[in-house]
C-alpha positions as CSV (number, residue, x, y, z in Angstrom):
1,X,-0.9,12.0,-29.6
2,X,-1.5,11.4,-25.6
3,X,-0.1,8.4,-24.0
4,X,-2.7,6.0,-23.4
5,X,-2.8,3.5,-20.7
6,X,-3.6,0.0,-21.5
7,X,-4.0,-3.7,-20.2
8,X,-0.2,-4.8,-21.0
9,X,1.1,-1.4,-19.6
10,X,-0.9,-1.9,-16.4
11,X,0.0,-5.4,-15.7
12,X,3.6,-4.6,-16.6
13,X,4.1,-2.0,-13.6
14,X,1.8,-4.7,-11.4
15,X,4.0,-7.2,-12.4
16,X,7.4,-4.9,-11.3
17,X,6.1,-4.1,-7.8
18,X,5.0,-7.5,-7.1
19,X,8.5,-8.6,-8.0
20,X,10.8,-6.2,-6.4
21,X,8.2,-6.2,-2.9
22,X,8.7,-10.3,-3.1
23,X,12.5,-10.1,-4.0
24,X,12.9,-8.1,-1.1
25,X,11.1,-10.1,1.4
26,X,12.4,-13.2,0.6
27,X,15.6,-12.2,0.5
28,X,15.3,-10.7,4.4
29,X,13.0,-13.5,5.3
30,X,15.8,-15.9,4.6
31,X,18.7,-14.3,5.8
32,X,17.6,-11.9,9.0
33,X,17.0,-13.1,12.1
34,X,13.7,-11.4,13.4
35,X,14.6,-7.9,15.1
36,X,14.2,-7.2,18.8
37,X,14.8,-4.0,19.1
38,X,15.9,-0.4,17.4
39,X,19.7,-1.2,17.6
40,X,19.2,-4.5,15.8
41,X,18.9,-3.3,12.1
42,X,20.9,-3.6,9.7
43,X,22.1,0.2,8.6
44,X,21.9,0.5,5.0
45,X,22.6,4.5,4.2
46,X,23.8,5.4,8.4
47,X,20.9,5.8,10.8
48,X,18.6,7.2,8.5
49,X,18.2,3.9,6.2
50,X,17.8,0.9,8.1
51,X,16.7,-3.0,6.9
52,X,14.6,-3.9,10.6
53,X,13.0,-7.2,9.7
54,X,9.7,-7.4,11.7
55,X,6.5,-10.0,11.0
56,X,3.5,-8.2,10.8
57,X,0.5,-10.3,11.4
58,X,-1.9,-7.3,11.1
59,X,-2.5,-4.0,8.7
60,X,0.1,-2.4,6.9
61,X,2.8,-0.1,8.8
62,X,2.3,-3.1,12.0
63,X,-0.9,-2.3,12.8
64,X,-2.8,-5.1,14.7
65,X,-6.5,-6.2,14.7
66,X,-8.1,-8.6,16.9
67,X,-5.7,-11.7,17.3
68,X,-6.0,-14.5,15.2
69,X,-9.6,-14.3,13.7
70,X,-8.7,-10.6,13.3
71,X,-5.8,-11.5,11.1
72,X,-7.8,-14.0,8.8
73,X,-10.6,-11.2,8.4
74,X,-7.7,-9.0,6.8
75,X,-6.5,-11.5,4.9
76,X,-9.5,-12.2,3.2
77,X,-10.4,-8.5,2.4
78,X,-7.3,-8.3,1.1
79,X,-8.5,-10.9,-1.1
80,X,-11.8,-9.4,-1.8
81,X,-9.9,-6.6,-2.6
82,X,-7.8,-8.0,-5.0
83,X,-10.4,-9.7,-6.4
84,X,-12.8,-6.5,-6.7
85,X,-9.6,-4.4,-8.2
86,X,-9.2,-6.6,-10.8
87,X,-12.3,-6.3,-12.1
88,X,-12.1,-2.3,-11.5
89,X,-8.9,-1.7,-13.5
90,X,-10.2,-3.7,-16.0
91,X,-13.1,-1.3,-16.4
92,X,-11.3,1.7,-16.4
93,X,-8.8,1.0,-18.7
94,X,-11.0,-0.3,-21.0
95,X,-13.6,3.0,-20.5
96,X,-9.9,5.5,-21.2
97,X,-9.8,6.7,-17.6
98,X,-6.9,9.6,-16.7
99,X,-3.8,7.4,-17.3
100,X,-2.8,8.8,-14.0
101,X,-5.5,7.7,-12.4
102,X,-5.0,4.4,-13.6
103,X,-1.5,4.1,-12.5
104,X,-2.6,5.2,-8.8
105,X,-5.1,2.2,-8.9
106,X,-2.2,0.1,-10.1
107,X,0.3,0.8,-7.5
108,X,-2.9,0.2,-4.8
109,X,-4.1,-3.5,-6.6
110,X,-0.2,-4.1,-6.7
111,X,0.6,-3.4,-3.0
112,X,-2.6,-5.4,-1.9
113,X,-1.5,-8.6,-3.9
114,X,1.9,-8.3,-2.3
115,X,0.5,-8.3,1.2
116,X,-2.0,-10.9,0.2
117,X,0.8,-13.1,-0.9
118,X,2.9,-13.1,2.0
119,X,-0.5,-13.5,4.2
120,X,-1.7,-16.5,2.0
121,X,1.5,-18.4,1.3
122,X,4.2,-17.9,4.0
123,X,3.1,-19.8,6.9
124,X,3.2,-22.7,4.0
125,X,6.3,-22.4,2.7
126,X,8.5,-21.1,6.0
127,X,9.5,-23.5,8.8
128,X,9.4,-20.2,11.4
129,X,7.0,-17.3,11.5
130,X,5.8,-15.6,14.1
131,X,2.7,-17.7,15.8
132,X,0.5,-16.4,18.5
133,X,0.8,-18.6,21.9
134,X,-2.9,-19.1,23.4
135,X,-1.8,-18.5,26.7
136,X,-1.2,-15.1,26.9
137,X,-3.1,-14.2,23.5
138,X,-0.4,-12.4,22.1
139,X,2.1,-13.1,18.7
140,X,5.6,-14.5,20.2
141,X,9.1,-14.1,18.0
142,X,11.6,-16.8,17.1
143,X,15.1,-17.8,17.2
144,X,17.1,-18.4,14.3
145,X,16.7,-17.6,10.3
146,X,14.1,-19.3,8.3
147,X,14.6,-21.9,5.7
148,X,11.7,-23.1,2.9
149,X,9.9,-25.8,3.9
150,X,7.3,-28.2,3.1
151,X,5.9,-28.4,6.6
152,X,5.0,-24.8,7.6
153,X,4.7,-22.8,10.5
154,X,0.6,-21.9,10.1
155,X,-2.0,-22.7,7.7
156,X,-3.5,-20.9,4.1
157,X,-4.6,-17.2,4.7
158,X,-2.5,-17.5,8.1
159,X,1.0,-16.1,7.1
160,X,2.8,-13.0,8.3
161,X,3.8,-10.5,6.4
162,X,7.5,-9.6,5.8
163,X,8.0,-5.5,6.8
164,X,11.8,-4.1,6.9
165,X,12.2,-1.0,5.6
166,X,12.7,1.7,8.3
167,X,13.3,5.6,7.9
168,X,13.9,7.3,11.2
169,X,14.7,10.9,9.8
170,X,14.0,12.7,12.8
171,X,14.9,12.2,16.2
172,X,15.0,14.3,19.0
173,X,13.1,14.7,22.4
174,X,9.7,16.8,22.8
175,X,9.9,20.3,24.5
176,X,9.5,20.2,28.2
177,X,6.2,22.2,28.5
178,X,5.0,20.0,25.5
179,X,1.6,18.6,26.4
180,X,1.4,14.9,28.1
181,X,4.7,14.0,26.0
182,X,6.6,16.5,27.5
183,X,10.5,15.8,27.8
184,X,10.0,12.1,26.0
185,X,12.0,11.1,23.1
186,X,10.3,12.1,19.5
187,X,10.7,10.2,16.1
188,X,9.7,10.4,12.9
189,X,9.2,8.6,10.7
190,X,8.4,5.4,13.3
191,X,6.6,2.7,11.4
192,X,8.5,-0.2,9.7
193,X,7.0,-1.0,6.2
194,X,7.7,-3.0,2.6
195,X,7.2,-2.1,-0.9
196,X,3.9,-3.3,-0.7
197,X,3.1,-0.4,1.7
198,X,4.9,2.0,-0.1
199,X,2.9,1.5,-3.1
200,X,-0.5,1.6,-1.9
201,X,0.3,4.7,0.2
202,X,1.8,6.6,-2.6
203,X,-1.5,5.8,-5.2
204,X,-3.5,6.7,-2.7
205,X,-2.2,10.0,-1.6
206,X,-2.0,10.5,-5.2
207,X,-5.4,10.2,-6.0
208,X,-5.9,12.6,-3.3
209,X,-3.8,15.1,-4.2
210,X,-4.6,15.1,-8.2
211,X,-8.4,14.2,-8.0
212,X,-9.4,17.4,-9.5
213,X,-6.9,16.9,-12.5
214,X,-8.2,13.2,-12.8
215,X,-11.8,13.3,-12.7
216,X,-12.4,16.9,-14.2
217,X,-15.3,17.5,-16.5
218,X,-14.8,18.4,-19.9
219,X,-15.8,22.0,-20.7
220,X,-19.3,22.3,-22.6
221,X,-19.4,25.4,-24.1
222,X,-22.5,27.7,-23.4
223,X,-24.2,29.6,-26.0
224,X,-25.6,32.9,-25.0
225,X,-28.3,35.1,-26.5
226,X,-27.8,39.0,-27.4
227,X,-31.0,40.8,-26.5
228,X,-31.4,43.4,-29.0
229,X,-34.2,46.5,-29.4
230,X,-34.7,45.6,-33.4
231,X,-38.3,44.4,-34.4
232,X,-39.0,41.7,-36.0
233,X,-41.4,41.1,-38.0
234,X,-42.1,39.5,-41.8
235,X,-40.2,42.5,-43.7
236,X,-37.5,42.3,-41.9
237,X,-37.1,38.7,-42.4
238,X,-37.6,38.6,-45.9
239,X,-35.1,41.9,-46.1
């Protein structure tokens, strides 16, 4: 009998991203100081592992988008996201969608209401964040570790969000005759993330790669007709 996928199943793997993404940020939110710069992380497996706390007040993988009103539009399509995915894995568990399928849409609601979190919540319940200074439009860092706090440093839907995980498995320098980058230093893979990232990345690539298997048709089988030279008529009927 095929495994089906079903509400408690869904909300169970929700449930374990959500965790793990939150354990993990609180856990560097309160006892990093915010990194400066590449030699400032804290090297979990050698070079290619590394815990770089950075605030992110943008899209995932740092990614920025218009300032402060930029930042509030995100948030709240993250929230009309997570309010629209609810009501989409609801329908399509219920309708028996590919169970695959299903977990891809999981791991994509999950990550976006572990981002939406830190981006709703933080700037409440942290005495430092990263704040953008009006002078010179631009997000500034801060000293020190941050503690909880009843007095925040921004308002609801204002929060950063908490991105340390950093993988640079490749470094090197590009060929000289290399186009425009020629002779600069090359690494991959750049961008600092969280679990939150992770898991929408990976249902999304997912669904990508296995759309065929996850929305294929079901085979109707075709009748066809044999043409034949016999006559027909009412003796050979009745015969």
């Amino acid at each position: 009998m095929p495994f089906i996928m079903k509400t408690r199943h869904v909300t169970f793997i929700i449930l374990l991203i959500i965790l793990a993404d939150q354990a993990l940020k609180l856990w560097v939110k309160t006892h990093f100081s915010l990194t400066t710069g590449q030699d400032g992380g804290y090297h979990v497996l050698g070079h290619r592992f590394q815990i770089y706390f950075v605030e992110n007040p943008g899209m995932a993988y740092g990614w920025k988008f218009g300032g402060e009103w930029g930042k509030l539009a995100l948030t709240i399509f993250r929230l009309l996201a997570v309010i629209f995915g609810t009501w989409y894995l609801g329908r399509i568990v219920k309708q028996k969608y590919h169970k695959g399928f299903i977990l891809c849409a999981a791991l994509v609601y999950a990550g976006a209401l572990g981002n939406l979190i830190d981006s709703a919540f933080y700037g409440l319940i942290f005495d430092k964040g990263m704040t953008i200074d009006p002078v010179i439009g631009e997000y500034v860092h801060y000293n020190g570790i941050a503690q909880f706090t009843n007095h925040g440093y921004a308002s609801f839907l204002h929060g950063n969000v908490v991105d340390m995980l950093y993988f640079p498995l490749i470094r090197g320098h590009f060929p000289s005759w290399f186009p425009i980058w020629g002779g600069e230093p090359f690494e991959f893979f750049r961008p600092i993330f969280n679990l939150a990232d992770a898991s929408i990345s990976t249902g999304v690539i997912s669904i990508l790669v296995f759309q065929r298997r996850f929305f294929k048709h079901p085979h109707t089988p075709t009748h066809s007709t044999v043409e034949t030279g016999a006559l027909v008529n009412d003796e050979s009927q009745v015969s």
